[in-house]
MARBA-972138 format. One line per field, with one value per residue: y, z, x of N, C-alpha, C, O, CB in turn. Coordinates in nm, 4 decimals. Atoms other than C-alpha are relative to their C-alpha. Glycine has a CB too. Layout:
n_c2: Y  ...
n_c3: Z  ...
n_c1: X  ...
ca_c2: Y  ...
ca_c3: Z  ...
ca_c1: X  ...
c_c2: Y  ...
c_c3: Z  ...
c_c1: X  ...
o_c2: Y  ...
o_c3: Z  ...
o_c1: X  ...
cb_c2: Y  ...
cb_c3: Z  ...
cb_c1: X  ...
***
This chain:
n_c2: -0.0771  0.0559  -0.1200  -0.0926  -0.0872  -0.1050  -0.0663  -0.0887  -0.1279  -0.0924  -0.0512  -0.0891  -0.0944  -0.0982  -0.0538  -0.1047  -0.0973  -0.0710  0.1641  -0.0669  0.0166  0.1147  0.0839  0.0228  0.1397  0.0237  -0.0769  0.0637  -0.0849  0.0530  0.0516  -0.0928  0.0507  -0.1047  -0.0113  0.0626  0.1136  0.0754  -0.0185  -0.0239  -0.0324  -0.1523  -0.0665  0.0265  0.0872  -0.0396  0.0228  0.0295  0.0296  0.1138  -0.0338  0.0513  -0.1158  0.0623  -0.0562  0.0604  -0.0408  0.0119  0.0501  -0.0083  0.0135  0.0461  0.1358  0.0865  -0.0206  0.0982  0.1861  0.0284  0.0147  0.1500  0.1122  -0.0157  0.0712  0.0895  0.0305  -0.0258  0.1474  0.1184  0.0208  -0.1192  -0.0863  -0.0260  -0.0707  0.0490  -0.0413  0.0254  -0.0245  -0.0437  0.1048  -0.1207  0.0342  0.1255  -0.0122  -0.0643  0.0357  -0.0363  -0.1373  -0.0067  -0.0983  0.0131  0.0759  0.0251  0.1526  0.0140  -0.1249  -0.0484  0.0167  0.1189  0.0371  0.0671  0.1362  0.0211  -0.0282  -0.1454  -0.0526  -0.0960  -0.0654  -0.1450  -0.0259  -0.0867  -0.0421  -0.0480  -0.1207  -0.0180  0.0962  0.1029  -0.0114  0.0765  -0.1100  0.0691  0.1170  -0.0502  0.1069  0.0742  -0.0149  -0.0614  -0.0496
n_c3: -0.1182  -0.0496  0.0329  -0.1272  -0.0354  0.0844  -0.1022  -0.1463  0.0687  0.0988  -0.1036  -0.0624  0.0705  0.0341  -0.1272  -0.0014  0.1212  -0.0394  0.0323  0.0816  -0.0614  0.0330  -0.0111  0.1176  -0.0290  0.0594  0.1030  0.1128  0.0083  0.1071  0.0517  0.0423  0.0855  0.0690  0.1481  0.0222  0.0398  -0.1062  -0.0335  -0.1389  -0.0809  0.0089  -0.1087  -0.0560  -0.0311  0.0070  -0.1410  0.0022  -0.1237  -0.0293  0.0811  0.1246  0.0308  0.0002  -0.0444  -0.0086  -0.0993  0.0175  -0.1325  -0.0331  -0.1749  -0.1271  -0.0224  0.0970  0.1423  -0.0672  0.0106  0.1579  0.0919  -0.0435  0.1092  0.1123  0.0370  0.0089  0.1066  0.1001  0.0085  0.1227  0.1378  0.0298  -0.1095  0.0572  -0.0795  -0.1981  -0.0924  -0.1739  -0.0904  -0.1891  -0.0653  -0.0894  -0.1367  -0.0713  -0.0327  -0.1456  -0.0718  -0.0507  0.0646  0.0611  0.1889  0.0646  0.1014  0.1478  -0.0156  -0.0480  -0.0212  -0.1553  -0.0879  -0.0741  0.0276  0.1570  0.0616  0.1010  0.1320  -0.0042  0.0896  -0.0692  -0.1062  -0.0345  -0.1459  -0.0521  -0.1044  -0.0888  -0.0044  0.0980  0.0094  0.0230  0.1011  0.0624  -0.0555  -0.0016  -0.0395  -0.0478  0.0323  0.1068  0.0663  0.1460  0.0749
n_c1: 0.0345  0.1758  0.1111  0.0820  -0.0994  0.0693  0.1104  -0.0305  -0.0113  0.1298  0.0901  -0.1086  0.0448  0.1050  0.0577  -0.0610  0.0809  0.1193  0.1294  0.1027  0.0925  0.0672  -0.0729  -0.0992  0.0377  -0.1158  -0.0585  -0.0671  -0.1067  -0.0172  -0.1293  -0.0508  -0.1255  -0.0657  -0.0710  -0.1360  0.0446  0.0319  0.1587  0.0243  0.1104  -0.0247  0.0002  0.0958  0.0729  0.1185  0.0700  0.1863  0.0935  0.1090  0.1396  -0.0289  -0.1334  -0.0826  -0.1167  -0.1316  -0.0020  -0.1687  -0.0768  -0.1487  -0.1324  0.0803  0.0167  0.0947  -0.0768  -0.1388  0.0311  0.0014  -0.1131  -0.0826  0.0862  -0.0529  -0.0827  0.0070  0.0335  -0.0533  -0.0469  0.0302  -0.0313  0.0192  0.0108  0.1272  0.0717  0.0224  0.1226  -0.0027  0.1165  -0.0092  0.1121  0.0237  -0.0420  0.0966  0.0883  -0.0434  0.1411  0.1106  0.0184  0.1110  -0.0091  0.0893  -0.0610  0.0530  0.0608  0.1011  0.0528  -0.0281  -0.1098  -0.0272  -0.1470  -0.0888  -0.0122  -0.0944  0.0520  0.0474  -0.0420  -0.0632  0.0897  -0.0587  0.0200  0.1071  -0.0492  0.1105  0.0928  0.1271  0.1496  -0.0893  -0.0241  -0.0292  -0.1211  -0.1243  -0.0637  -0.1693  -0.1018  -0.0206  -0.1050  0.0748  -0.0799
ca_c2: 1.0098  0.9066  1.1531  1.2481  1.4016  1.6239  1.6830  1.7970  2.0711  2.1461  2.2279  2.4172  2.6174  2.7376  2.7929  3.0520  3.2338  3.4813  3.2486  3.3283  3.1584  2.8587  2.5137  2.4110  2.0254  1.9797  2.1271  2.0177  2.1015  2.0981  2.0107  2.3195  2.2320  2.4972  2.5823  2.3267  2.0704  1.9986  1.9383  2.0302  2.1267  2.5497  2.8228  2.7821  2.5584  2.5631  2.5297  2.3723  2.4442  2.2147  2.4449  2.3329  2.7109  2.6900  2.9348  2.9847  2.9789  3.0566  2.8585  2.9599  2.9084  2.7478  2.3933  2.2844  2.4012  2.2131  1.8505  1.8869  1.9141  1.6215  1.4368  1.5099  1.3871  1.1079  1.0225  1.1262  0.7876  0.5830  0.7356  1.0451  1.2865  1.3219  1.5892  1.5487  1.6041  1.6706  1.5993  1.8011  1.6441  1.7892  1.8057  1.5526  1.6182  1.8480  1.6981  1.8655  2.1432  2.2634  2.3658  2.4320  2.2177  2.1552  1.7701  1.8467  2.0688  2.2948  2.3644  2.0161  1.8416  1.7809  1.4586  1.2881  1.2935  1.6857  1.8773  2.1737  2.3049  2.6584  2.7120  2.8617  3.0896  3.2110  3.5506  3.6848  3.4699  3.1624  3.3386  3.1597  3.2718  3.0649  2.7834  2.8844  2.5330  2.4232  2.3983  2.7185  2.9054
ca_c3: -4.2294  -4.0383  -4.0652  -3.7282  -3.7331  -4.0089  -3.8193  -3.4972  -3.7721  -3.9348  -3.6082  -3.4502  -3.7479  -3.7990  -3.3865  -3.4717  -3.7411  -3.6524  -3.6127  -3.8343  -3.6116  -3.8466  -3.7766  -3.9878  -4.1089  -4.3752  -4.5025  -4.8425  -4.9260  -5.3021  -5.5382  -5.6528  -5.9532  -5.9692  -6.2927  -6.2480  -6.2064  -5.8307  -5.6560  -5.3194  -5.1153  -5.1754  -4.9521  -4.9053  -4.8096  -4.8967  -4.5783  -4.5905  -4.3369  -4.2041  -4.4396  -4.7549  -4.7763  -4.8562  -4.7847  -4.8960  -4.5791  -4.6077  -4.4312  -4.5022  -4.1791  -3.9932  -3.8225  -4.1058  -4.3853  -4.1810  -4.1657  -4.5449  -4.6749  -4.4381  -4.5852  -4.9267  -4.8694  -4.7719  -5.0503  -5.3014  -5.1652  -5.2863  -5.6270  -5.6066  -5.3865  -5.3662  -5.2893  -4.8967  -4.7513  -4.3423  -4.1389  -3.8605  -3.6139  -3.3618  -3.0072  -2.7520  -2.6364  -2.2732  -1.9894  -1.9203  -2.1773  -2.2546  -2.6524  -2.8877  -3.2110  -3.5760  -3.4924  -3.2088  -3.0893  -2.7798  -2.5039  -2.4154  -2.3255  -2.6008  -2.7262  -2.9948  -3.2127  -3.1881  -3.5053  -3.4470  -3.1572  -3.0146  -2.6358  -2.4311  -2.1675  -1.8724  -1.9685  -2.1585  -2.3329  -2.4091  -2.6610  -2.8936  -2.8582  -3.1170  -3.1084  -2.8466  -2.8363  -3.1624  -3.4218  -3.6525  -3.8632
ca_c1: -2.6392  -2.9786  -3.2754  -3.2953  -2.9579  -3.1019  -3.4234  -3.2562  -3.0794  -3.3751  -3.5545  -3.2392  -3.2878  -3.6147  -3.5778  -3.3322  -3.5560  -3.8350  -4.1681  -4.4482  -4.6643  -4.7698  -4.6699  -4.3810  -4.4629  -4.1101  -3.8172  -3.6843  -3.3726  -3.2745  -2.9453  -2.7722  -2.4610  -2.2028  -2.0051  -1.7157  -1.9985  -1.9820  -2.3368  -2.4169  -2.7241  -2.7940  -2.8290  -3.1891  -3.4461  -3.8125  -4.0322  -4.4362  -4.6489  -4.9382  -5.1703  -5.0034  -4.7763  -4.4809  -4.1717  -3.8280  -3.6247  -3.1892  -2.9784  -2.6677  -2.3857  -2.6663  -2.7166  -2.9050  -2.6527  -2.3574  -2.5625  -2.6508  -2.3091  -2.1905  -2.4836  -2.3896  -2.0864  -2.2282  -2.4236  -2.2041  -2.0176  -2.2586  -2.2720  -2.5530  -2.6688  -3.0782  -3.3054  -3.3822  -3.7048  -3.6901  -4.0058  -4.0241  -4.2316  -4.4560  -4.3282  -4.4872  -4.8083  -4.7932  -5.0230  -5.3111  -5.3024  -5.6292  -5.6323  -5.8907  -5.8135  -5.8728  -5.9908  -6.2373  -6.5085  -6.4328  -6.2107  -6.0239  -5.7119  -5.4988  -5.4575  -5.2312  -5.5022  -5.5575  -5.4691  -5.2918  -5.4162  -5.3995  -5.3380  -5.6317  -5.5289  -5.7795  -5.7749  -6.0540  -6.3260  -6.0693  -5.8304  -5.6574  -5.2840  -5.1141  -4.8693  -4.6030  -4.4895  -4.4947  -4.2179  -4.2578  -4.0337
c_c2: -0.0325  0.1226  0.0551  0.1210  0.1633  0.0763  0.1352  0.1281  0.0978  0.0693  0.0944  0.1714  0.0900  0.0348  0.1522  0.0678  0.0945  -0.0675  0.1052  -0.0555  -0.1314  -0.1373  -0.0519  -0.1804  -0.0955  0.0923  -0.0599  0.1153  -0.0349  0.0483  0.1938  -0.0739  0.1353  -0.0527  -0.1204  -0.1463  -0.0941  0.0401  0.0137  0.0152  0.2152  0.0336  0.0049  -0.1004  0.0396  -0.1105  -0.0002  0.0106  -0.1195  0.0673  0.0194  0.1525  -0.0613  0.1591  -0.0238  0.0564  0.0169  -0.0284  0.0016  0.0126  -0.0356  -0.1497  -0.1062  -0.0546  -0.1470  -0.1750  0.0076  -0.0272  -0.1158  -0.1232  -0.0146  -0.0804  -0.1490  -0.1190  -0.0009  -0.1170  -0.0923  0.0658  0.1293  0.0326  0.0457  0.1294  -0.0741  0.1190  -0.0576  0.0446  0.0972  0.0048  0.1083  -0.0748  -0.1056  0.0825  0.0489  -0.0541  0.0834  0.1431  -0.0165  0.0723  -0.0307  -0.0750  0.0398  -0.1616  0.0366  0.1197  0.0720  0.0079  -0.1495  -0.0070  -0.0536  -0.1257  0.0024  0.0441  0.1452  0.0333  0.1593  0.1176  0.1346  -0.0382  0.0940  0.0533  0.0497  0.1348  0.0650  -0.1265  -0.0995  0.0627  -0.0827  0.0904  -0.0657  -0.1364  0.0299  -0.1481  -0.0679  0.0537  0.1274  0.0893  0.1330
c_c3: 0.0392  0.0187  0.0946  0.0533  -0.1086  0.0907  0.1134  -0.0901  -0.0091  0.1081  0.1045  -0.0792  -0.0171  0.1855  0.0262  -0.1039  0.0811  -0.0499  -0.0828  0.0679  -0.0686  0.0111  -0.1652  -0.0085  -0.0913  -0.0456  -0.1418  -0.0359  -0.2015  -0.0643  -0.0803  -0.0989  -0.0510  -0.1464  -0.0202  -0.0060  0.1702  0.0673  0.0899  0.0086  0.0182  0.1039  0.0358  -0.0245  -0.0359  0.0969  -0.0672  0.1046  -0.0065  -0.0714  -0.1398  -0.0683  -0.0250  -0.0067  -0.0263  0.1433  -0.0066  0.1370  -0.0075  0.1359  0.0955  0.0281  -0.1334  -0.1018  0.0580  -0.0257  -0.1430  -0.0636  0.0938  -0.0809  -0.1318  -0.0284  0.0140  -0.1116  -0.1021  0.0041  -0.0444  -0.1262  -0.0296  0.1325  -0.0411  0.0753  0.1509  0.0332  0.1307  0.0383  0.1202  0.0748  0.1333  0.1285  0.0847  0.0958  0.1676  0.0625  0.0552  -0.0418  -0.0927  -0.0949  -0.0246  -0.1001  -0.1605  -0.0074  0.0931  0.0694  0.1380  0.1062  0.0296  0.0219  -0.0987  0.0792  -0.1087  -0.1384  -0.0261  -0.1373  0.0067  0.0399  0.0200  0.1762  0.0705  0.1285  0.0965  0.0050  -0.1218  -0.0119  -0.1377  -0.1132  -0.1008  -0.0661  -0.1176  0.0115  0.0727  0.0102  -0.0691  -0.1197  -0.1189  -0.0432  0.0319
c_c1: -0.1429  -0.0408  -0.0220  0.1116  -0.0537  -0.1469  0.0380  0.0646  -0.0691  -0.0688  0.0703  0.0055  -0.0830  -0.0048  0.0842  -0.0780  -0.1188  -0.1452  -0.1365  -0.1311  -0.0990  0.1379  0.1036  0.0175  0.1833  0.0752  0.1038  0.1147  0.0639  0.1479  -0.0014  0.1327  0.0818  0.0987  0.1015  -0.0783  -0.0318  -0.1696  0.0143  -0.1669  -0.0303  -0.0309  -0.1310  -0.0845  -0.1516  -0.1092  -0.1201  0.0090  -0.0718  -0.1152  0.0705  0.1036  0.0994  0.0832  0.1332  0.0933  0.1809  0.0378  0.1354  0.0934  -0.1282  0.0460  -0.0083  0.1189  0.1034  -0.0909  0.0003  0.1083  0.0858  -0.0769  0.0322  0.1260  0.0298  -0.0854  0.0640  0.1358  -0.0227  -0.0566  -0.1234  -0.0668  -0.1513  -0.0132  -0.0575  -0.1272  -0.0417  -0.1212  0.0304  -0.1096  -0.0893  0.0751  -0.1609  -0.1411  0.0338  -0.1144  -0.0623  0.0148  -0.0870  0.0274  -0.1344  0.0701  -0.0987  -0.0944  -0.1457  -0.0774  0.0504  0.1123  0.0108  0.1087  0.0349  0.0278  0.1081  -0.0644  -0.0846  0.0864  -0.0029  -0.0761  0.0634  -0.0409  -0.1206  0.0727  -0.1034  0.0472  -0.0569  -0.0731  0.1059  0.0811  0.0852  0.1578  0.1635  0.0478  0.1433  0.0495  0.0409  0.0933  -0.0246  0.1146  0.0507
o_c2: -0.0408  0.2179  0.1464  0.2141  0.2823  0.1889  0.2520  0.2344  0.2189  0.1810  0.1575  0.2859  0.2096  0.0931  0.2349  0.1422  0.0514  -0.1035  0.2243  -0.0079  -0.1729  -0.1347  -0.0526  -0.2458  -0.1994  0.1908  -0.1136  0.2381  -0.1509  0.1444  0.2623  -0.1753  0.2008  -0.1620  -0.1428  -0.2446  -0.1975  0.1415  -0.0279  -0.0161  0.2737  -0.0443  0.0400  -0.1613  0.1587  -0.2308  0.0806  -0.0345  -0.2104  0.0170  0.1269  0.1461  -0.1829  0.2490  -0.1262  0.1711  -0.0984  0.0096  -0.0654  0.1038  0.0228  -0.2048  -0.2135  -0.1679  -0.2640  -0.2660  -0.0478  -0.1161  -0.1644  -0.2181  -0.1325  -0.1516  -0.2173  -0.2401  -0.0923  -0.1354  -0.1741  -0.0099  0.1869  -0.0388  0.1020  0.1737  -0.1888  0.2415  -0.1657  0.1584  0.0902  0.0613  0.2183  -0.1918  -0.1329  0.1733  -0.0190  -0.0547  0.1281  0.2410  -0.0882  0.1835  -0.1093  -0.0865  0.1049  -0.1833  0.0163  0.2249  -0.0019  -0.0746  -0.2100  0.0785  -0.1482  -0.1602  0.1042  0.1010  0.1539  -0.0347  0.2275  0.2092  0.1745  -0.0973  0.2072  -0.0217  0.0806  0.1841  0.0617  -0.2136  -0.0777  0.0233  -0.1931  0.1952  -0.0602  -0.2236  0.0337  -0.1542  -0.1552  0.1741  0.1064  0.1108  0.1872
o_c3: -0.0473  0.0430  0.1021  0.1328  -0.0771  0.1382  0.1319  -0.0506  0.0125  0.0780  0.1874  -0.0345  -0.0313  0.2238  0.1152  -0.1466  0.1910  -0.1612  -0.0765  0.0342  -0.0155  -0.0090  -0.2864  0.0818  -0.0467  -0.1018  -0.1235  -0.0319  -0.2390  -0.0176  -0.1216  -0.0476  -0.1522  -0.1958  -0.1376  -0.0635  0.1919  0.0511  0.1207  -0.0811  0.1098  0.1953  0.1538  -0.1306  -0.0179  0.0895  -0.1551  0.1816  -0.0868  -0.0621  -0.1966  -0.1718  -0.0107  -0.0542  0.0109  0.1844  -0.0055  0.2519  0.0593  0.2155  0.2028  -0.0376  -0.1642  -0.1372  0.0201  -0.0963  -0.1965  -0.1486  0.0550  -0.1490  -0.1554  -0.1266  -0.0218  -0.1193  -0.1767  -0.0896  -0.1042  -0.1697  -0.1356  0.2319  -0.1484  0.1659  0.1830  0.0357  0.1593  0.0236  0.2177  0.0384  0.1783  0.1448  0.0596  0.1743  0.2364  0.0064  0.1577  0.0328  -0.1928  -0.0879  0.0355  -0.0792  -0.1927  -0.0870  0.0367  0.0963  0.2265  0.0994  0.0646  -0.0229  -0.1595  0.1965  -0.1448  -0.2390  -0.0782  -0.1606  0.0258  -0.0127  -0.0232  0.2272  0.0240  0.1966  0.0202  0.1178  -0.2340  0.0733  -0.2585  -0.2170  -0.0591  -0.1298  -0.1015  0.0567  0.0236  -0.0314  -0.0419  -0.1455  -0.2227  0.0511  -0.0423
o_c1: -0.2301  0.0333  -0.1043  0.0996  -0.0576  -0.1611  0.0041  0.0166  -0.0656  -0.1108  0.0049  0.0132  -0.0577  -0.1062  0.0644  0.0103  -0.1537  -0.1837  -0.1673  -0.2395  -0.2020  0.2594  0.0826  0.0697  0.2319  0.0275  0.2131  0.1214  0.0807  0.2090  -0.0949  0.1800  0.0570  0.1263  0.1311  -0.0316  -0.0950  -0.2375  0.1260  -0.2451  0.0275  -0.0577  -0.1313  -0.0714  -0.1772  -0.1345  -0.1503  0.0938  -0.0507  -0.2271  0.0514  0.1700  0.1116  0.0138  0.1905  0.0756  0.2240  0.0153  0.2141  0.0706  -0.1433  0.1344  0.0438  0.1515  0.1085  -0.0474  0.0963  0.1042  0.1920  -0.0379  0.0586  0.1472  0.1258  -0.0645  0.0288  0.2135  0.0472  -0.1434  -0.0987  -0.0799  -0.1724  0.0573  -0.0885  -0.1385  -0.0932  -0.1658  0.1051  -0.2128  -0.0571  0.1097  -0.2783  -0.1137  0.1099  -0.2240  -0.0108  0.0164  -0.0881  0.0799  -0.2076  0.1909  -0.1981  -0.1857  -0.2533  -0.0193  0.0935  0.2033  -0.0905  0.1851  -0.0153  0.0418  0.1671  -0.0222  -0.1958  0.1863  -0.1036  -0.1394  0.1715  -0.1361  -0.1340  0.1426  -0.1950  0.0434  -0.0064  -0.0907  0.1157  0.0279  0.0500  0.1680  0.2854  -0.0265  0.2561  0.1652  0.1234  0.0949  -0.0873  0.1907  0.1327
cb_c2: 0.1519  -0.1055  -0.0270  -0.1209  -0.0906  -0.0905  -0.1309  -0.0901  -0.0085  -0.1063  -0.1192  -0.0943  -0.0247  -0.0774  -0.1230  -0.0134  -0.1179  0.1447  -0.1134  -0.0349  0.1340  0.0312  -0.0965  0.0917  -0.0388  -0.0680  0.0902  -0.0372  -0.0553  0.0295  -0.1950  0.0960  -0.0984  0.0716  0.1508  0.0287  -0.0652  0.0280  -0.0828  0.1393  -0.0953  0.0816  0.1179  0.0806  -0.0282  0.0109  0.1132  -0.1360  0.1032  -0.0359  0.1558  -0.0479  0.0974  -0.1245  -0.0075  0.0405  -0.0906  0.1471  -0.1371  0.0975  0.2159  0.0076  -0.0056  0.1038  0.2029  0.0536  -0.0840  0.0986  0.1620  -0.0380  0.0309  0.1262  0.0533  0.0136  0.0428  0.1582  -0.0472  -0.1210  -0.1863  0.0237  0.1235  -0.1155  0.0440  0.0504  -0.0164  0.0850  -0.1363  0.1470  -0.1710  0.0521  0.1866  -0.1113  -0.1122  0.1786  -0.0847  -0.0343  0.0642  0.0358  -0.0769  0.1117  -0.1801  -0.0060  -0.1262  -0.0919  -0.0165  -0.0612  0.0847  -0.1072  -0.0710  0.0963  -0.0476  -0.1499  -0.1196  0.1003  -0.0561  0.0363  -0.0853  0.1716  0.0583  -0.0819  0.0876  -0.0733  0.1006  0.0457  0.1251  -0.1405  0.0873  -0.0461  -0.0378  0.0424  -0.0886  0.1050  -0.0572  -0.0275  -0.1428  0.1030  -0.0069
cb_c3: -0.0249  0.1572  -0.0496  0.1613  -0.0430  -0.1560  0.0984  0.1425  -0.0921  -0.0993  0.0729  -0.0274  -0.0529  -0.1012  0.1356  -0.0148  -0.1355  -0.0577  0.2363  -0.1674  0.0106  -0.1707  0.0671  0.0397  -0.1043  -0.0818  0.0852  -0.1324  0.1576  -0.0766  -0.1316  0.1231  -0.1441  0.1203  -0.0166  0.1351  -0.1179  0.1059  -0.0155  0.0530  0.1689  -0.0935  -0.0084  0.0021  0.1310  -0.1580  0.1324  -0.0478  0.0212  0.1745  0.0593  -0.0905  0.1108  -0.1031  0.0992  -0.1488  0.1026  -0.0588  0.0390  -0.0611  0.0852  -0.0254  0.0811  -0.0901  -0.0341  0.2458  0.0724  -0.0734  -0.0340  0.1949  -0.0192  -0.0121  0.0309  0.0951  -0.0169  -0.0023  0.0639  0.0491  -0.0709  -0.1312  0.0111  0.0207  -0.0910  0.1463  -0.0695  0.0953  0.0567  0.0388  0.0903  0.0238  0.0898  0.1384  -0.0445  0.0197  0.0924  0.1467  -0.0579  0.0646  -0.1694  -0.0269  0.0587  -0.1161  0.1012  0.0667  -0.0038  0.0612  0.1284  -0.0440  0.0761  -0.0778  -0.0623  0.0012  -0.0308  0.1590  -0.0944  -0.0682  0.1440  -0.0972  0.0375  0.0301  -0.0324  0.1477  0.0634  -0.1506  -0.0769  -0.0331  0.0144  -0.0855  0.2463  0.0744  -0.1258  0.1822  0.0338  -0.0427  -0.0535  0.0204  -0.1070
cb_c1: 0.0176  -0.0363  -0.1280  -0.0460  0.1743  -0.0530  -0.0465  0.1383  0.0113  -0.1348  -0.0633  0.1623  -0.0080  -0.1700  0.0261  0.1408  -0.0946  0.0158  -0.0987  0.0123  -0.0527  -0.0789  -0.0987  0.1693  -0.2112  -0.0132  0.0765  -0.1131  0.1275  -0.1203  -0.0085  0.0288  -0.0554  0.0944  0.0906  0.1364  0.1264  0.1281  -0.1049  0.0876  0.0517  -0.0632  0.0600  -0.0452  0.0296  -0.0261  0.0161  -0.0928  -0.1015  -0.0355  -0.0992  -0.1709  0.0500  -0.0007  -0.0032  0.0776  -0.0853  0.0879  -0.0305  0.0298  0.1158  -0.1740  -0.1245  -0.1384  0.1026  0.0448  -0.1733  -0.0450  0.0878  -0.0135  -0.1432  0.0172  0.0688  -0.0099  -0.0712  0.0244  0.0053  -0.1207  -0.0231  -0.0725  0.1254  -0.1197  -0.1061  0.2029  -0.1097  0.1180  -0.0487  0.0508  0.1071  -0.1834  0.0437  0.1258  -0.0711  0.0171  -0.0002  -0.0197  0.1169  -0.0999  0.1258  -0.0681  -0.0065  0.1591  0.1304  0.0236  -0.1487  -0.0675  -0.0172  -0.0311  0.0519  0.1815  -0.1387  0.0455  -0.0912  0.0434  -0.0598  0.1022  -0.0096  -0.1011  0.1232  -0.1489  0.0904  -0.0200  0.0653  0.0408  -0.2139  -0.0695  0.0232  -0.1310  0.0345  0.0482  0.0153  0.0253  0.0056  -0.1240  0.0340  -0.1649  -0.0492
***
């Protein structure tokens, strides 16, 4: 199964969850072995942020769950089935949205090479409101 089919899961997923408001950078998903011996992918996932957290996140009857156990079964073709760790990427850069950042000083337009920025809005004294467009849990 190619990684982006997992991605688009993984990010369907945490868009159905209640956001905690930090960017969400992977989710690893790890091998569970019930009693009879078969392996799968378990009911949850453990989510990193971009500040090195980390979160367990359940995905049972979601997007996510459903690609994993197709994947699985596609691995378990050629002979084992790994732990899977899904990037989830940031969305594409919006034109001419002024953020503050982690990379550079001051109100500017984001860039690629901005590190995760917060939106400035014109009211009050520039507040800092967040990542409403960025991927978060």
């Amino acid at each position: 199964m190619d990684i982006s089919t997992l991605t688009s899961a993984a990010v369907e997923t945490l868009q159905e969850r209640e956001s905690t408001g930090r960017v969400v950078t992977s989710i690893t998903a790890e091998l569970v072995t019930d009693a009879s011996g078969w392996t799968s992918y378990g009911p949850t996932a453990l989510v990193t942020h971009h500040d090195g957290k980390t979160q367990n996140l359940t995905i049972r009857d979601t997007a996510l769950s459903a690609a994993l156990e197709e994947h699985a079964n596609d691995e378990a073709e050629l002979g084992s089935v790994p732990t899977v760790v899904i990037p989830v990427p940031l969305p594409k850069v919006a034109p001419n949205n002024r953020v503050r950042c982690e990379e550079h000083p001051g109100v500017h337009i984001e860039t690629v090479a901005c590190r995760w920025p917060h939106n400035i809005t014109a009211d009050g004294d520039e507040p800092q409101v967040g990542h409403p467009y960025r991927v978060t849990d």
